[in-house]
C-alpha positions in Angstrom: -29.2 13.0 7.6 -30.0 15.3 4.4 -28.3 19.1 3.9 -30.8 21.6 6.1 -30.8 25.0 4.2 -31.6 27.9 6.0 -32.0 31.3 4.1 -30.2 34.6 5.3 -31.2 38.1 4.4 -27.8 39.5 3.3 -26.8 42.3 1.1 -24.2 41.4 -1.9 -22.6 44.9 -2.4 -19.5 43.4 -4.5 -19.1 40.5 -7.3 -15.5 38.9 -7.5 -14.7 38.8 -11.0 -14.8 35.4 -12.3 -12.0 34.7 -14.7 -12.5 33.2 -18.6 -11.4 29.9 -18.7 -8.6 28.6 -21.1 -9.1 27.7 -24.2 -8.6 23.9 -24.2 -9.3 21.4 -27.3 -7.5 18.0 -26.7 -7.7 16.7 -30.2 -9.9 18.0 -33.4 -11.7 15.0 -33.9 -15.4 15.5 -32.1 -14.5 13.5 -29.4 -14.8 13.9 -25.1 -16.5 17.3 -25.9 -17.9 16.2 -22.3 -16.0 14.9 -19.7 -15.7 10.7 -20.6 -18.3 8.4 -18.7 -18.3 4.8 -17.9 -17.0 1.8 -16.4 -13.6 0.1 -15.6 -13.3 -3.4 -13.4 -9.8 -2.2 -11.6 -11.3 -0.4 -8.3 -13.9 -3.8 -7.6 -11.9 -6.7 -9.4 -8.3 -5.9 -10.0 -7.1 -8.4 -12.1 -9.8 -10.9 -11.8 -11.4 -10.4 -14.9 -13.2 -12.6 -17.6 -15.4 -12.3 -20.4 -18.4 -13.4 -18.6 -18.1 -10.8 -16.0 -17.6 -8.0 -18.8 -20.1 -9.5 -20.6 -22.8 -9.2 -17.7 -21.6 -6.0 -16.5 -22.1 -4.6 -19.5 -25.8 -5.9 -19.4 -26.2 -4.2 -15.6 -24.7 -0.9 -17.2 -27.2 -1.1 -20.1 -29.8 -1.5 -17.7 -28.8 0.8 -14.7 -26.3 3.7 -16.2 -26.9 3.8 -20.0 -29.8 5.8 -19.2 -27.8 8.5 -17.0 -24.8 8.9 -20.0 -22.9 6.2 -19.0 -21.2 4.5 -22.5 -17.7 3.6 -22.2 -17.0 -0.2 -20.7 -13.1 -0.1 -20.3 -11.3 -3.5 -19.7 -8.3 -2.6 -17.6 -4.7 -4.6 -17.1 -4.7 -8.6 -17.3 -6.8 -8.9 -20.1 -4.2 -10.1 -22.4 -2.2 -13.6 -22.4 1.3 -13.4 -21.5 3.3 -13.7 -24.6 2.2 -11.8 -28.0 1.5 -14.4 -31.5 4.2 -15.3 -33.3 2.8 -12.4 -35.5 3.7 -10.2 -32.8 -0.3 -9.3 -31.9 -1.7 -9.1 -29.0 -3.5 -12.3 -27.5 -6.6 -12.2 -25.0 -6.2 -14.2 -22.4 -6.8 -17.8 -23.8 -8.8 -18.9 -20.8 -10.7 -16.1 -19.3 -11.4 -14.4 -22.6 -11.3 -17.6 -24.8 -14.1 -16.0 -27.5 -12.1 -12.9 -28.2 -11.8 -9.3 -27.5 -13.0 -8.8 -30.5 -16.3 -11.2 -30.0 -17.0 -9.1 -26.9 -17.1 -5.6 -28.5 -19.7 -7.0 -30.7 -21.6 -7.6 -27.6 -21.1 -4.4 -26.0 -21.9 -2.7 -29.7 -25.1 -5.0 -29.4 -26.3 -3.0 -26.2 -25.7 0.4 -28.0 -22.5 0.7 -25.6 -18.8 1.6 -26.6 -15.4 -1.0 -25.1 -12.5 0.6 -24.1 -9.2 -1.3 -23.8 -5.9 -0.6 -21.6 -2.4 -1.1 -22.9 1.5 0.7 -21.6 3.9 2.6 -23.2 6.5 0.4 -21.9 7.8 -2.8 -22.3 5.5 -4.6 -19.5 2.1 -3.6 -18.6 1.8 -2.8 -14.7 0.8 -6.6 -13.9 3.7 -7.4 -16.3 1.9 -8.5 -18.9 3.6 -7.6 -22.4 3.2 -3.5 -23.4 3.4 -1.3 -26.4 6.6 -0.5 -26.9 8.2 -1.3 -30.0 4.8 -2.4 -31.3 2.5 1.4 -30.9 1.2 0.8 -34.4 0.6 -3.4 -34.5 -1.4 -2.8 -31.4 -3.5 0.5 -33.1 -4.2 -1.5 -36.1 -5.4 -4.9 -33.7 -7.7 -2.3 -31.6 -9.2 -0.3 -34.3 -9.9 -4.2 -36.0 -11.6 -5.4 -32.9 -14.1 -2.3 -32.9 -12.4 -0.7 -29.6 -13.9 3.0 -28.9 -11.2 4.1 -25.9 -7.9 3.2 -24.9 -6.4 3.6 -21.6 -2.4 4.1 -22.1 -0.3 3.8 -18.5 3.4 4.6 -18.0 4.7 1.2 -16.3 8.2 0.0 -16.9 8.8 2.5 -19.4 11.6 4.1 -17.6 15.2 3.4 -18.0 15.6 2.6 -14.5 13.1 -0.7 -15.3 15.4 -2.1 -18.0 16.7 -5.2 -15.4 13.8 -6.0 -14.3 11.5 -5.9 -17.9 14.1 -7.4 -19.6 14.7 -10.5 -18.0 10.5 -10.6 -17.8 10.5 -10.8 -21.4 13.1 -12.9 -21.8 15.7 -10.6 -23.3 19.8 -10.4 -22.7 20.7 -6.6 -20.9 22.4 -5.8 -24.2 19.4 -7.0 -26.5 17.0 -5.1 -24.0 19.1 -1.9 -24.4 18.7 -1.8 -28.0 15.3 -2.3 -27.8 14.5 -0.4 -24.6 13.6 3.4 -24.9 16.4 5.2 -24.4 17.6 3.8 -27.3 15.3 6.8 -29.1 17.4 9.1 -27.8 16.9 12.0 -25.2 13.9 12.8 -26.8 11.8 9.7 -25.6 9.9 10.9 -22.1 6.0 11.1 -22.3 5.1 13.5 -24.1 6.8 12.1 -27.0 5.6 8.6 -25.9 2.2 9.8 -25.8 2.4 11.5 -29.1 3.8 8.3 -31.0 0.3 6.3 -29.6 -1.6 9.3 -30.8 -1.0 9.2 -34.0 -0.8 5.0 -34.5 -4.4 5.7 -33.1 -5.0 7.9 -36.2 -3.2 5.8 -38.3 -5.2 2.5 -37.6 -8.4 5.1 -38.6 -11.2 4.4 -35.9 -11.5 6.7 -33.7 -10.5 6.4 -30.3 -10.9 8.5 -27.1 -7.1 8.7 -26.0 -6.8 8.1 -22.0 -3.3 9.5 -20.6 -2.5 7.7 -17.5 0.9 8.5 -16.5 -0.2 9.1 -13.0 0.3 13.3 -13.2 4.0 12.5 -14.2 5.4 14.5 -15.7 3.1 17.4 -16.0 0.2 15.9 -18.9 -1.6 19.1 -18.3 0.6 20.7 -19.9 1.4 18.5 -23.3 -2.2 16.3 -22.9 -4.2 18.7 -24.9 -2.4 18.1 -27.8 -2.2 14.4 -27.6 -4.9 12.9 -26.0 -8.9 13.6 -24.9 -8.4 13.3 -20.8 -4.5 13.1 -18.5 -4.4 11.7 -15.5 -3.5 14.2 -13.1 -2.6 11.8 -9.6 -1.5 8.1 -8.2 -3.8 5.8 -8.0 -7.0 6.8 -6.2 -7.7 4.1 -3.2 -11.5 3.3 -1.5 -11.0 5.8 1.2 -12.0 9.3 2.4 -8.8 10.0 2.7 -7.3 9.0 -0.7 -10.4 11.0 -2.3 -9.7 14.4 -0.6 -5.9 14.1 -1.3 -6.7 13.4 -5.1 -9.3 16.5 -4.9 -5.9 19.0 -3.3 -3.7 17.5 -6.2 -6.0 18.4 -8.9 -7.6 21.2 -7.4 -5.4 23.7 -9.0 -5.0 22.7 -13.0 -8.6 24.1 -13.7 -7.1 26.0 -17.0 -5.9 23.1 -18.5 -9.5 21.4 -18.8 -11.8 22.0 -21.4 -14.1 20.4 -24.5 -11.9 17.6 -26.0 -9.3 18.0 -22.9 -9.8 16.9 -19.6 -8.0 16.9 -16.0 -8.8 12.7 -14.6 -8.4 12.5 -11.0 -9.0 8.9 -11.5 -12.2 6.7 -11.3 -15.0 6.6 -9.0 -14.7 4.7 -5.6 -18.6 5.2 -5.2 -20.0 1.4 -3.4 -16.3 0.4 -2.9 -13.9 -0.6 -0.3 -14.7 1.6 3.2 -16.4 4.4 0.9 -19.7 5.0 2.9 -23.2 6.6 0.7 -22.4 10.1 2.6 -18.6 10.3 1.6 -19.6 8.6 -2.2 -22.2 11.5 -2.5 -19.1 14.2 -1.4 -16.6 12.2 -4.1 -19.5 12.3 -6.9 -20.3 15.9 -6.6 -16.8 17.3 -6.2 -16.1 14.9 -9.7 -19.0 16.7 -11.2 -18.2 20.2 -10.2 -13.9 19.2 -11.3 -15.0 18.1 -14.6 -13.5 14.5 -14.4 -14.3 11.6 -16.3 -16.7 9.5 -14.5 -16.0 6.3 -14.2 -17.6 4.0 -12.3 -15.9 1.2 -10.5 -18.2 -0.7 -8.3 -19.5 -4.3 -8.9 -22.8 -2.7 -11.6 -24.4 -6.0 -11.3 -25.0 -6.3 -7.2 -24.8 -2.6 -5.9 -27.4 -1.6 -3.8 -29.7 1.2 -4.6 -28.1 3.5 -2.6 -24.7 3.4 -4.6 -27.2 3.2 -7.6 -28.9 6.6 -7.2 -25.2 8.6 -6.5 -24.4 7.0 -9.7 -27.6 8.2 -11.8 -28.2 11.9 -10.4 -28.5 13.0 -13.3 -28.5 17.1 -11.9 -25.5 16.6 -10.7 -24.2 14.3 -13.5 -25.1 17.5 -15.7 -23.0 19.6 -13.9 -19.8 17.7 -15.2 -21.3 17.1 -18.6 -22.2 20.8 -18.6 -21.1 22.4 -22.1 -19.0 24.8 -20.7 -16.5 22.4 -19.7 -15.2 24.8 -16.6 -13.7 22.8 -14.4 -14.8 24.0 -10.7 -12.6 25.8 -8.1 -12.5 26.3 -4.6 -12.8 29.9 -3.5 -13.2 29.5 0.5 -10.6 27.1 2.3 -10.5 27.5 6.3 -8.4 23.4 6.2 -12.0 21.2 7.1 -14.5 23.6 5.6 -14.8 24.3 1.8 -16.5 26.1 -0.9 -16.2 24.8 -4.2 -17.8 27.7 -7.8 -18.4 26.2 -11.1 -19.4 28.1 -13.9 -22.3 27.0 -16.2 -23.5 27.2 -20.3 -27.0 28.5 -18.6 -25.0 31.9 -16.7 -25.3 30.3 -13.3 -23.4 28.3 -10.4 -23.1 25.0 -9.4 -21.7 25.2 -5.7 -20.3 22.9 -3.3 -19.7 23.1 0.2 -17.3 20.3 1.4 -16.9 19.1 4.9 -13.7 17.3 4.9 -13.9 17.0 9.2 -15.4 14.5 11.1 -17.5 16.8 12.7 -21.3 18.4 11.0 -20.6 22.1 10.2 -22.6 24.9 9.4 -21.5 26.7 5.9 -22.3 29.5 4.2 -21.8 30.9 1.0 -23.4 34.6 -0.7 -24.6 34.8 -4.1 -21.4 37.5 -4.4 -18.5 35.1 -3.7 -20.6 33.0 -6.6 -19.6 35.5 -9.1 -23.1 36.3 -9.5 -24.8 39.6 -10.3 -27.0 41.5 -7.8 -30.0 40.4 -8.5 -33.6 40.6 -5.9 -33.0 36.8 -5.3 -31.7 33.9 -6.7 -33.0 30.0 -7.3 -31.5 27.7 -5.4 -31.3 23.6 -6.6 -30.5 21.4 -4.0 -29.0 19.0 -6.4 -29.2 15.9 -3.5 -32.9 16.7 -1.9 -34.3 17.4 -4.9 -35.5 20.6 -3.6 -35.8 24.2 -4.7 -36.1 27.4 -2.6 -35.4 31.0 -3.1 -32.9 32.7 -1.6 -31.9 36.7 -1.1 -28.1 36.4 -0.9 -26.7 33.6 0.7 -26.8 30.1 1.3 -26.8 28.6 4.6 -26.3 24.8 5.4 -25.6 22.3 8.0 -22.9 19.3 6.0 -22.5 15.8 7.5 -18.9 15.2 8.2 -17.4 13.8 5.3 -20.6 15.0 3.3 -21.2 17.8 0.9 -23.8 19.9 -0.2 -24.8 20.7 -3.7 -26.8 23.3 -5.3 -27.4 24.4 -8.8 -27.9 28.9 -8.2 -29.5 31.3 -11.1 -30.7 34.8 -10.9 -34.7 34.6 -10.3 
């Protein structure tokens, strides 16, 4: 059942202040001026993926999402074989990506798409697969020579209470491992300085790069990211259902300051079409992405999804609320536990607005042009951003929200 609006006659006699938001430039290099969009196999395929699979995937995403803004298709963990060249460079996967990784960004290039690739800090990636560390530089140089556009960087086995485990998985003595591992750099080695050391190998290697932090919200990233790389993550890893979604929306909820052109907050990738995700919740987790500013990545199966998951992914109102060139991350400014209200300011001097339902019941919501930050004005446009609709409104904004739905409207002065 679609949003019902109903339009109240109310009087806005006061206008919270809405505060500036931080200044926030990850890197001064152009890129993620707009939160990152794309593509990444973990959510639908885990570690069952192959060159054929990428390869057609990136022809459903040149056919289905390129259109929307879509442009980043990011291989994730278990692309790689399981022991570097005697060289010490990375292999693909002899089998399952027996042309190359580098044949395969050609063919991406070829559809006027970018390829993003995933690596660790550590000594194991988080399938235990071999990582970066001790070889940040070798493996910038082997990406930028491939043509690779994005890297996704994790944080497995790159503490010092993994040194058993990682170094008998790579064949190393506990006293070879040691000198090797980490905290052999010293006190100094945690992420930020991890991070940092990626960073500028990336520069190094000279291609550009869009710089993907993903050490889970360890760590604080917010707080050293926007100096390092062009998006943090800010959680664990997000999981198919409603519940995982609205705990990831409470965990970032709160770091709006620290998001911005170049820099952004990533409560992880999209669950839209996957696992127990139904099209009402998928429309709730696309719009509160879009009003947080996250990086939207789909992670459904592109080449079978129905055209239900297919039109969440390509709204392209809502999608330009999260690409809007403000680069405000939104924030909730009514909270009564089930029932929420979600501001976000835009580039054009209005609001995007959500009104969440997190229950399991359908709840009427409200919300006045005031609490929107916006001026008095004799009535305002109103943009349902999921019926397509436009009506105007003298003050508020009433509507009736499916349980575990949300309703989304773009509001301007008439």
């Amino acid at each position: 059942m679609r949003s019902r609006i109903a339009i109240l006659i109310t009087a806005a006699a006061m206008v919270f202040p809405v505060a500036s938001p931080a200044a926030s430039h990850a890197l001064d290099d152009g890129l993620a001026q707009t939160p990152p969009m794309g593509w990444n196999p973990w959510n639908a395929f885990g570690c069952d993926i192959t060159e054929d699979l990428i390869r057609e995937t990136a022809d459903a995403m040149a056919e289905k999402l390129q259109g929307a803004g879509y442009e980043y298709l990011v291989l994730d963990d278990c692309w790689m074989a399981p022991a570097r060249g005697a060289d010490g460079n990375l292999l693909p996967d002899p089998i399952r990506f027996s042309h190359g990784i580098k044949a395969l960004a050609d063919y991406v290039h070829g559809l006027g798409l970018k390829i993003g690739i995933y690596q660790d800090a550590g000594l194991l990636t988080c399938q235990r697969l071999p990582g970066s560390y001790g070889f940040y530089e070798q493996d910038a140089k082997t990406f930028a020579a491939w043509g690779i556009d994005y890297l996704k960087f994790d944080w497995c086995f790159a503490n010092v209470d993994n040194i058993p485990y990682a170094c008998s998985a790579v064949g190393l003595s506990i006293q070879t491992c040691l000198e090797v591992w980490p905290k052999g750099l010293g006190a100094g080695f945690n992420q930020a300085t991890a991070y940092a050391m990626m960073r500028d190998a990336i520069a190094a290697a000279g291609r550009p790069m869009v710089f993907s932090i993903c050490s889970w919200g360890s760590g604080d990233p917010w707080l050293w990211g926007k100096n390092t790389g062009h998006l943090w993550r800010t959680t664990p890893d997000i999981e198919a259902n409603w519940e995982s979604i609205v705990g990831i929306i409470d965990q970032n909820a709160d770091l709006a300051p620290y998001a911005g052109p170049g820099g952004w907050n990533d409560p992880d990738m999209l669950e839209v079409g996957v696992g127990s995700v139904t099209p009402v919740e998928g429309r709730a987790h696309f719009s509160m992405w879009a009003m947080m500013a996250a990086p939207l990545m789909a992670g459904n199966d592109l080449r079978t999804m129905p055209d239900e998951t297919l039109n969440i992914l390509t709204n392209t109102e809502v999608i330009a609320v999260d690409q809007d060139p403000l680069g405000e991350q939104g924030v909730r400014i009514l909270d009564d536990g089930d029932h929420e209200v979600w501001r976000k300011r835009l580039a054009d001097g209005g609001r995007a607005v959500v009104l969440l339902n997190r229950g399991a019941a359908a709840a009427e919501m409200s919300v006045t042009a005031a609490q929107l930050g916006l001026g008095p004005a004799a009535s305002y446009h109103v943009h349902d951003l999921w019926a397509g609709t436009a009506s105007g409104v003298e003050g508020a904004i009433t509507v009736t929200v499916e349980p575990h739905g949300a309703a989304m409207f773009r509001v301007n002065a008439a």
